[in-house]
Phi, psi and omega in degrees: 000143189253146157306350154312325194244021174258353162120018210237161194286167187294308192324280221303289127032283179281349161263005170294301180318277256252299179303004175081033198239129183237302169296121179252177183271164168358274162293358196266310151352295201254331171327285192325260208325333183293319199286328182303309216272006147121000198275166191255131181245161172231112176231122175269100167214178167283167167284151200130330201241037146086039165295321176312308176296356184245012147238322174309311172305307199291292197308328190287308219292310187270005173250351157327311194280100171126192217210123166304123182251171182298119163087336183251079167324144164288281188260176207222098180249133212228142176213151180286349198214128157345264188316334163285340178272316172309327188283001180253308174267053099315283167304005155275301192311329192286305227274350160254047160267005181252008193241178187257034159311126170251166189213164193210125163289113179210095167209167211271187199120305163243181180288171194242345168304291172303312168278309165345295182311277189319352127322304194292283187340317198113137154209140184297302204229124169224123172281133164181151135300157200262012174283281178319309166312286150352280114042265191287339166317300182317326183269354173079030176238036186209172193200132187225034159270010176241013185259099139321303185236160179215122138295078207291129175223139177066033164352288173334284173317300154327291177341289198288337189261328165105025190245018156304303177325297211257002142332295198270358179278315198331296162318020224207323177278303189296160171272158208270022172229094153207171151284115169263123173251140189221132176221158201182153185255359178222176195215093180260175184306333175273012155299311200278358190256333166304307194275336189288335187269328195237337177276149187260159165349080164312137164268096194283130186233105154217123251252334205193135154004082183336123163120298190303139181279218192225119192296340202281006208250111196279141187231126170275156188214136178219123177293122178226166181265160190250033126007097178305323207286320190309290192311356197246303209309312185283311175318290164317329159286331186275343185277324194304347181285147164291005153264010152316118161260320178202139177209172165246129157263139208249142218222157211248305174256163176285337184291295177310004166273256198323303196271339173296309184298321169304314175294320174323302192285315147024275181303325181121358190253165197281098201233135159225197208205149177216136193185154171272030164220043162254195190256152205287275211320315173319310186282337162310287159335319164317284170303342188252359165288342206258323177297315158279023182034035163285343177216129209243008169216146202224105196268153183189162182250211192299328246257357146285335240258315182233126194101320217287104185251108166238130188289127166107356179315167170226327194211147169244146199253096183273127190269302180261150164283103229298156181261009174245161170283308179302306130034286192290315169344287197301315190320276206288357191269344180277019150235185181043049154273175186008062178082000201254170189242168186223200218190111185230094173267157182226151182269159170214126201256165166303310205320322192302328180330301185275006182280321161287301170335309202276314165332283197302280198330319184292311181261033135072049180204157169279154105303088173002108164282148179234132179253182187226142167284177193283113184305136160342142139309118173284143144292141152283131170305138193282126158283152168268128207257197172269284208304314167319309199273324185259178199276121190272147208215333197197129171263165040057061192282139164226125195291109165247116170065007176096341205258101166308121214234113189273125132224128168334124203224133166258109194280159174263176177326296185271121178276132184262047214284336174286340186271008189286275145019257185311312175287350171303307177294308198314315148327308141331329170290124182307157169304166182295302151359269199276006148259014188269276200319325202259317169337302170293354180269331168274350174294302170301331180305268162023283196271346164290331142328286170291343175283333187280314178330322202240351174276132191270153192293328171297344187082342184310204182312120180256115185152188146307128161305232242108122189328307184309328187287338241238342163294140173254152196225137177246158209245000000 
């Protein structure tokens, strides 16, 4: 089957083409054509296989047709994430670049000024997290009584992030003769219960297993101690192989993000960091440094996990073992996309046994233990000292033992001249030894002194005569 037989417009056609897409995926197959015919999905796959494209196509082809008005999006795509929402309007802008779609991004983080404006204007496609949507309903600058179609993407994650509540108000708001698309890679009950309240007679589309992983991807379980310093020892013998080109490692805290990424660089390898407490231009930045392969590894917490489609990862790392199940799914989906194959080690400490129970339970698989030799000996990375850090600037004569000696003296940023000063004479000075040694040689000097002073010249009495020596007898 061709994208040809899925109903999509001639235009549209030459941009799939022309973007290098012949084919379609699975869910992309079975979606498209439904989604032309106006019915409400339910679409079940793993991550990976192309769902974004498996609304985005349909919707440019049917929102061609009409004219946007201020404040009232025709549609609605709702995302758990920044970074998962910037990436569909990507995928708006490539595959509707032959169309007059307008579009609009509302996610926090940035200004809010500036989106207000591209409200007022009319939008076709509004893109949004469901904080900021809110957000601005509440202030009265947006109205979703003209929203036709809603796309719910990565159900599961809302779940799990806590945006169901302001899910079903959103839902509530919207008119109620619309298209709902809902796609998600896994389906727990308050999904199915979400969808059973907002959807009409779904057409449930499902391409894989709930749950299930992506078979191109091979996956490891590598027993470490849980140590921290023990997990960087194997994370580094396992990154030193040569077919690593790039991976992400996914991390359970942020903090462990910060001090991992830290350690990384240490070592010498080209690493940044991703977390939710950097600010959203950073985590771009971030990320198109990890796209443009100025740095090939990306230490990252969940807030990657889901949606990111960066092309060519070869390997993903769970440095911690993640504590939702649904997690590792997602975790590992970020290689072995679009047909291409990976690489997944999960570290797993004793504490980690039910956290792998529940993982296996979930994708219905043993997962391959790897025992590993015992890593090389590493060099320690050289610290860095105040002699490391400042600017060598000056030389010195410095007297040691009488014997003159050149050495290198490093000012520090700020010239100290007084503590210069103080430490100068001191150079000078005897060891402590030998002026302890020479102080007690003047004490005794002293006292040998004063003893001579006060002993009478006769060698006699040393004192007062006493009246009785001082009587005479006469003979």
């Amino acid at each position: 089957m061709s994208f040809a037989d899925l109903g999509l417009s001639d235009e549209l056609l030459k941009t799939v083409t022309d973007a290098g897409y012949t084919e379609p995926t699975p869910i992309q197959a079975s979606a498209i054509p439904s989604v032309l015919m106006m019915r409400d999905i339910i679409g079940i796959a793993q991550t990976g296989t192309g769902k974004t494209a498996a609304f985005v196509l349909p919707m440019i082809d049917i929102l061609a047709h009409g004219r946007s008005r201020a404040r009232m999006p025709r549609s609605l795509i709702l995302e758990p994430t920044r970074e998962l929402a910037a990436q569909v309007a990507e995928n708006f802008e490539k595959y509707g670049a032959g169309q007059k779609l307008s579009m609009a991004l509302l996610i926090g983080g940035v200004s809010m000024g500036d989106q207000i404006k591209a409200l007022e204007k009319g939008v076709d496609v509004l893109i949004a997290t469901p904080g900021r949507l809110m957000d601005l309903f509440q202030r009265g600058n947006i109205l979703l009584t003209g929203c036709s179609m809603l796309v719910i993407d990565e159900a599961d994650r809302m779940l799990d992030m806590g945006f169901i509540p302001d899910i079903e108000e959103i839902c509530t708001k919207l008119p109620k003769q619309r298209q709902t698309l809902l796609f998600s890679a896994t389906m727990p009950p308050p999904i199915k219960k979400l969808a059973d309240k907002f959807l009409e007679n779904p057409k449930t589309i499902e391409v894989a297993r709930p749950a299930s992983t992506n078979i191109n991807i091979a996956q490891f379980v590598v027993p470490v101690a849980p140590q921290s310093f023990e997990k960087r020892k194997r994370l580094r013998q396992l990154l030193g192989q040569e077919e690593v080109r790039n991976a992400i490692i996914f991390c359970n805290r942020k903090t462990t993000v910060r001090e991992l990424n830290k350690s990384l660089k240490q070592h010498g390898f080209r690493s940044g960091e991703i977390h939710g407490d950097m600010e959203q231009p950073q985590r771009l930045a971030e990320l198109e440094l990890f796209k443009r392969g100025d740095i090939n590894i990306l230490v990252a917490s969940d807030v990657a996990a889901r949606g990111l489609d960066i092309k060519g990862v070869s390997h993903v790392f769970n440095f911690d073992a993640p504590w939702h199940p649904d997690d590792y799914v997602h975790r590992i989906g970020r290689t072995g996309r679009g047909g291409a194959t990976g690489t997944a080690y999960t570290f797993v400490a004793p504490d980690d046994a039910e956290n792998l129970q529940n993982i296996e339970k979930l994708t219905g698989q043993k997962i391959d233990r790897l025992e590993l030799p015992a890593p090389a000996e590493e060099e320690r990375p050289a610290r860095r000292t105040r002699r490391d850090r400042a600017p060598r600037t000056a030389e010195v004569e410095v007297e040691v033992n009488t014997a003159p000696v050149a050495e290198t003296v490093e000012e520090a940023p700020r010239a100290r001249p007084a503590r210069a000063r103080r430490e100068e004479p001191r150079r000078e000075q005897p060891r402590h030894d030998e002026a302890r040694e020479q102080r007690s040689d003047d004490r005794r000097r002293d006292r040998r002194r004063s003893h001579q002073d006060e002993t009478p010249d006769d060698g006699g009495w040393n004192g007062p005569i006493p009246d009785f020596l001082k009587v005479s007898f006469g003979i």
